[in-house]
C-alpha positions in Angstrom: 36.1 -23.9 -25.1 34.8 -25.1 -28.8 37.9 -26.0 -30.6 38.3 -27.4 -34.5 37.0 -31.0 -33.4 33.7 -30.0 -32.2 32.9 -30.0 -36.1 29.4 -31.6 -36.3 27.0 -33.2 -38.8 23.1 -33.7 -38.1 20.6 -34.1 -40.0 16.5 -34.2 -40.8 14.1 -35.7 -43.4 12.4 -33.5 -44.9 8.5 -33.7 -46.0 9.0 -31.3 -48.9 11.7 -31.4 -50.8 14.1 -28.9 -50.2 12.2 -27.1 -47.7 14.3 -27.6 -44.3 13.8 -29.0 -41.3 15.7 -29.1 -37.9 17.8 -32.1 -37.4 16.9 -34.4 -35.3 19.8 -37.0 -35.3 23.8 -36.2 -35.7 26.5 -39.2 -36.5 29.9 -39.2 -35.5 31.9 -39.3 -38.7 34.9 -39.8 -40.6 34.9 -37.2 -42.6 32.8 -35.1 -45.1 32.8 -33.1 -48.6 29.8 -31.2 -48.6 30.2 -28.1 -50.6 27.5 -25.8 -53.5 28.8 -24.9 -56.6 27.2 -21.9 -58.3 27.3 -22.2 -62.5 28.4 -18.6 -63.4 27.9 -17.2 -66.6 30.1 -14.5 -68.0 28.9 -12.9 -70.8 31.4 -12.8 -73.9 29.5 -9.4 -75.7 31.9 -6.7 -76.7 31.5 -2.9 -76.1 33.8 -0.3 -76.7 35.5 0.6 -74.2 36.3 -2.5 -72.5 39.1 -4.5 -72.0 38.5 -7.2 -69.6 34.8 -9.2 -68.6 32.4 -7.0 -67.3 31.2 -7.4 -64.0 27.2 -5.9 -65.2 27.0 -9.2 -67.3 28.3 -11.9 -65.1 25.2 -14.0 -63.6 25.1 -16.9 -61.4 22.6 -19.1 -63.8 22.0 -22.6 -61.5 23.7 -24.0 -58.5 23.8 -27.0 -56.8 25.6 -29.1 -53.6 27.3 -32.3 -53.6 29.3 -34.1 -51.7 30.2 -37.7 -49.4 29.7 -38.2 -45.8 31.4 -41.5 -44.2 30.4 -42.6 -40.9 31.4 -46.1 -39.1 28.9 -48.9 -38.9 27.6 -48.8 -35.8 24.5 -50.5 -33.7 22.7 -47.3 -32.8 21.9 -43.9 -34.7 22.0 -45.3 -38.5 18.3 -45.5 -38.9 17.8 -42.8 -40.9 20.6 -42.7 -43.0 20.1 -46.0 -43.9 16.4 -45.2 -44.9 17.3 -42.5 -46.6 19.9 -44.3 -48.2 18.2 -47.3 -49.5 14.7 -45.4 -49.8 12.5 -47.3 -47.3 12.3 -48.5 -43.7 10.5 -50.0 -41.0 11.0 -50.4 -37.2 9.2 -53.9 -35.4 9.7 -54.7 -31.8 11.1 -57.8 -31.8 11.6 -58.3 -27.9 11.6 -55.9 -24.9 14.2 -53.5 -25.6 15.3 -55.3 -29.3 14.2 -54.0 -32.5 14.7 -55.0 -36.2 15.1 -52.5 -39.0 14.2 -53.5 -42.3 15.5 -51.4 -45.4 14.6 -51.8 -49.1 14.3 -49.7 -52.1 11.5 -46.6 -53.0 10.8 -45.7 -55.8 11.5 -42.4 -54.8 13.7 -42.0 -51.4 13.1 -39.3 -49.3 15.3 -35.9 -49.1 17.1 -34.4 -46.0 18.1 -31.4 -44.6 22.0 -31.9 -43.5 23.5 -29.5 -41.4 27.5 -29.4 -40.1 28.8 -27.3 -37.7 31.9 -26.0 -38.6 33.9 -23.9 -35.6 36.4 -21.1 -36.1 39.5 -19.9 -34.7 37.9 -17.7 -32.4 35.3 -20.3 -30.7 32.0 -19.8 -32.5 30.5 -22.1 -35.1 28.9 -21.6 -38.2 25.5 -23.4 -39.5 25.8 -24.3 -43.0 22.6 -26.1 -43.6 21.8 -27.8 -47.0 18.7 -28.4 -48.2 16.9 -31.0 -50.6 19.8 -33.5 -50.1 19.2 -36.9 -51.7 21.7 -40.5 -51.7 23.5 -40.6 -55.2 25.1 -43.7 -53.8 25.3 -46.4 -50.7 28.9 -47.6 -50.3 29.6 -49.9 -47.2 32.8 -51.5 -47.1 34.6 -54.0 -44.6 37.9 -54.0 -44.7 40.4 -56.9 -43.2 40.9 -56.5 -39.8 38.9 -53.4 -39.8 35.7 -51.5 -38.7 33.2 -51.3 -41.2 32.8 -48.3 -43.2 29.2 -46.5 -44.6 29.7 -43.8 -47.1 26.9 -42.1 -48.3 27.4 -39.8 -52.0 24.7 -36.6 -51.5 23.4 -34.4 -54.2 21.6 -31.2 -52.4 19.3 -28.6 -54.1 20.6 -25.0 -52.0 22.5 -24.0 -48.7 21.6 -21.5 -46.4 23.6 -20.0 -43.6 21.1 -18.2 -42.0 19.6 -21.0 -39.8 20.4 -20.9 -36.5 23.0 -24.3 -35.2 21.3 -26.8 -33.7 23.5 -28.3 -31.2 23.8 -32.2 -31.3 23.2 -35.2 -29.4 24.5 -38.5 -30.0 22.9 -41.8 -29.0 24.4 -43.7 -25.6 27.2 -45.7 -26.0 26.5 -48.2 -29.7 28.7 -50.8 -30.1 30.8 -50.7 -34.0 30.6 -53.6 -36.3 34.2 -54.6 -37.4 35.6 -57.6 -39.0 35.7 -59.6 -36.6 31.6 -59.8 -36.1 31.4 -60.3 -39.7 30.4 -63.2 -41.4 29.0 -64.5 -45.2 26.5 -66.8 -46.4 25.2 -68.3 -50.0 23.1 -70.8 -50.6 19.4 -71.0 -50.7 18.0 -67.8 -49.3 15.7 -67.4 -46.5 14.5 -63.6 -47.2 14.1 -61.3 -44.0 10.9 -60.6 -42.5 9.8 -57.5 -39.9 11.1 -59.6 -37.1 13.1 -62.5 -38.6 17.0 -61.4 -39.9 17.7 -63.3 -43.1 19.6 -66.3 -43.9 21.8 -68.2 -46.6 22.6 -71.8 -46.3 26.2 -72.1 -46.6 29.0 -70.2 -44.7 31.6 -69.1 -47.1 35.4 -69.6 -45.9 38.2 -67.1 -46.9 37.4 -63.9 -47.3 39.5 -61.5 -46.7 37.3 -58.3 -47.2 34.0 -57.2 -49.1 32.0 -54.0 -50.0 28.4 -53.2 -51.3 27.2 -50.6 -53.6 24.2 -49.0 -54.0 23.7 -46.2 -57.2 20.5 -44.5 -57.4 21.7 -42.8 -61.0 19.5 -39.6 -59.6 18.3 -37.2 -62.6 19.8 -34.5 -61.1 19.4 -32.2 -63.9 16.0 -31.4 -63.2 16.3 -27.2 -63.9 13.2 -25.9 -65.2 12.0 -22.2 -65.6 10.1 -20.8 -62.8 12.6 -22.6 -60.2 15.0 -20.1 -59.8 18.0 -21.8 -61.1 17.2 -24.6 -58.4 16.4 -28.0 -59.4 13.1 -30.3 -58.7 13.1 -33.2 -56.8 16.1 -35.9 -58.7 14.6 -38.8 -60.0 16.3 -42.3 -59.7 17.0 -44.2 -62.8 17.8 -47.8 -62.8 19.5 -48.6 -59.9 23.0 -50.2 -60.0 23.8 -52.8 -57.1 27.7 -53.8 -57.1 30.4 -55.1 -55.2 33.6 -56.8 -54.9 35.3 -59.2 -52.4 39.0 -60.6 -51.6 38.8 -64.4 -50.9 41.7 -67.0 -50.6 42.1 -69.4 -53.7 41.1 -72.4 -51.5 38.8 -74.1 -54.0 37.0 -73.9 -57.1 33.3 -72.2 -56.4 34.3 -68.4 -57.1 36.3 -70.0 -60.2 33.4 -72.3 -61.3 30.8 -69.4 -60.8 32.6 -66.6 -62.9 33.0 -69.0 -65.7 29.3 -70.4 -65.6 27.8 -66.7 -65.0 26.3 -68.7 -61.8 23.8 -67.0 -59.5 24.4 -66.9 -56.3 23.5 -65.3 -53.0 25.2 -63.1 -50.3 24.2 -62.7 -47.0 26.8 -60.6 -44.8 25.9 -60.7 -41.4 27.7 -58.5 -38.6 27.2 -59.5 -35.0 27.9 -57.7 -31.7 25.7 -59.4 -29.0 22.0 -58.8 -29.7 22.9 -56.1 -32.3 23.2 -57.2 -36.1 23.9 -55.7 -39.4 23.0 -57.8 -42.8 23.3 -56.7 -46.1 21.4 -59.4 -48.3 21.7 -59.6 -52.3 19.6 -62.6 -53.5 21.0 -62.5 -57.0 24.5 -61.8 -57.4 26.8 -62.8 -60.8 30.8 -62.9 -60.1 33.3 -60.6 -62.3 36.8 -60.8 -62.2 40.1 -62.6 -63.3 40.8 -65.8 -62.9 44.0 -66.5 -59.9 47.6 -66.0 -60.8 50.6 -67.6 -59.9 52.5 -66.4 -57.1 54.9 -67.3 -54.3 52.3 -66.5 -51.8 49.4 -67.7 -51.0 46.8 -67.1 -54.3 43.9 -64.4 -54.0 40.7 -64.1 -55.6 39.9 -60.2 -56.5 36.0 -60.8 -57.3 33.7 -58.1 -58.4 30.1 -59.1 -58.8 26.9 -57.2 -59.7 23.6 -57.5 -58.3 20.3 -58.5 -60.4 16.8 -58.4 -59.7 16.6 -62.3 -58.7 13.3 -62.4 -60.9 11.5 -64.4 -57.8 13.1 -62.5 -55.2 10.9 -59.7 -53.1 13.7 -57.5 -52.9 17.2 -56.8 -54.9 18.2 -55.9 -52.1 17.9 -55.8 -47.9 20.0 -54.1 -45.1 18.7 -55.1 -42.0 19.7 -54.3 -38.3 18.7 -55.2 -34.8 19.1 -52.2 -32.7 18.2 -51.0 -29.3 16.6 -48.1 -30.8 13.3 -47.6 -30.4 12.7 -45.8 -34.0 13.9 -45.1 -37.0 
């Protein structure tokens, strides 16, 4: 019998935007938001005779969908999120059965077609699918003592319910990167190739937990006459890479670097046997306050933004090895 937690989430990339596809690859997942608002417009004209709105001037003008999906970190099944995510990806056979996923920006990502399964009280389940759905923003986050955590922000162009539910598969048995795989590097960076992860120089002792952000700064405003009160394709604007981390006060290099405005680089690696998860920022600059007295041991609460690194190839990677075979 179907009951409320056979709730589903799948999804497609599309080749046109906003034309759908059937999904081809469904997460297991936290949780999810994804709802479409429709911008009504009531008209305000008078007529005599009436005393309250009237329903032969109210008009649904534009609509749109939004919402956040947040799925664990985990060593199978992410390829296409993270590529439509970040914008771009690549799968290279690194050894028999091993493969490396490399992830950067586009300068214009791709759009899905997301569909969720939502059951009811009687057994069945409804198909809402949404269509043109684009990454506003990339938030993965590793908490202490914790599994690591990938939220993805969507903007979508329409929802149907009249395609049919596509019933999911998942992949066999991935592993979940947690805090205890995790580790953090700076130093002189050795930039990931299509088979070789990345690398920093010097481990970095004492943190207590991290994220990274990703902002696309989509035009999503794109309404033009002729569409149908639907939008074209989003746009990105500049994109915004951010973060923050909680280290230990046990020496003086966060200290010395937010003063200075020193570059640095971050490497986060995530290991679980032959699987890995990086997230590499060649050019980060530290935010934050300064550490306060206290009767317990002193934290750090850094927040750092990430530049372009002039030299660098990339502002930013996200790489895993995985045992899948593609994207």
């Amino acid at each position: 019998m179907t009951t409320p937690q056979d709730c589903s989430v799948g999804f497609g990339v599309e080749s046109t935007y906003g034309t759908g596809v059937t999904p081809t690859r469904w997460l297991e997942f936290i949780d999810e938001s994804l709802t479409f608002a429709k911008n009504v417009k009531q008209s305000p004209a008078l007529r005599v005779g009436s005393r309250v709105a009237r329903s032969g001037r109210r008009v649904v003008a534009s609509a749109e969908g939004s919402g956040d999906l947040t799925v664990e970190a985990a060593s199978k099944g992410l390829g296409l999120l993270w590529q439509l995510a970040v914008g771009s990806g690549t799968s290279t056979l690194v050894s028999a059965g091993l493969y490396q996923q490399v992830f950067t920006l586009a300068d214009v990502p791709s759009s899905a077609t997301i569909q969720k399964g939502i059951p009811r009280a009687d057994g069945a389940v409804d198909a809402y699918t949404f269509l043109g759905c684009m990454v506003e923003s990339l938030t993965i986050d590793c908490p202490n003592a914790d599994i690591v955590k990938v939220k993805t922000s969507w903007n979508t162009k329409d929802v149907t319910t009249a395609t049919a539910y596509t019933a999911p598969s998942y992949p066999t048995a991935p592993s979940l990167f947690t805090f205890a795989h995790g580790a953090i590097y700076s130093g002189t960076l050795t930039a990931p190739t299509a088979t070789a992860l990345g690398s920093a120089t010097t481990a970095v002792a004492g943190i207590r937990s991290g994220s990274v952000t990703l902002k696309h700064n989509l035009a999503t405003d794109r309404y033009n006459c002729g569409g149908g009160g639907r939008k074209e394709k989003p746009i990105p604007g500049l994109r915004e890479i951010s973060g923050s981390l909680v280290a230990e006060y046990s020496g003086t290099t966060f200290r010395d670097a937010i003063l200075a405005d020193t570059s640095l680089t971050i490497v986060k690696t995530f290991t679980s046997g032959s699987d890995v998860l990086q997230i590499i920022i060649p050019d980060v600059r530290l935010e934050g306050d300064l550490p306060k007295a206290s009767t317990s041991l002193a934290l750090l609460d850094v927040k750092w933004t990430g530049l372009d690194g002039l030299s660098a190839a990339q502002p930013i990677w996200i790489v895993a090895r995985t045992s899948d075979t593609a994207l």
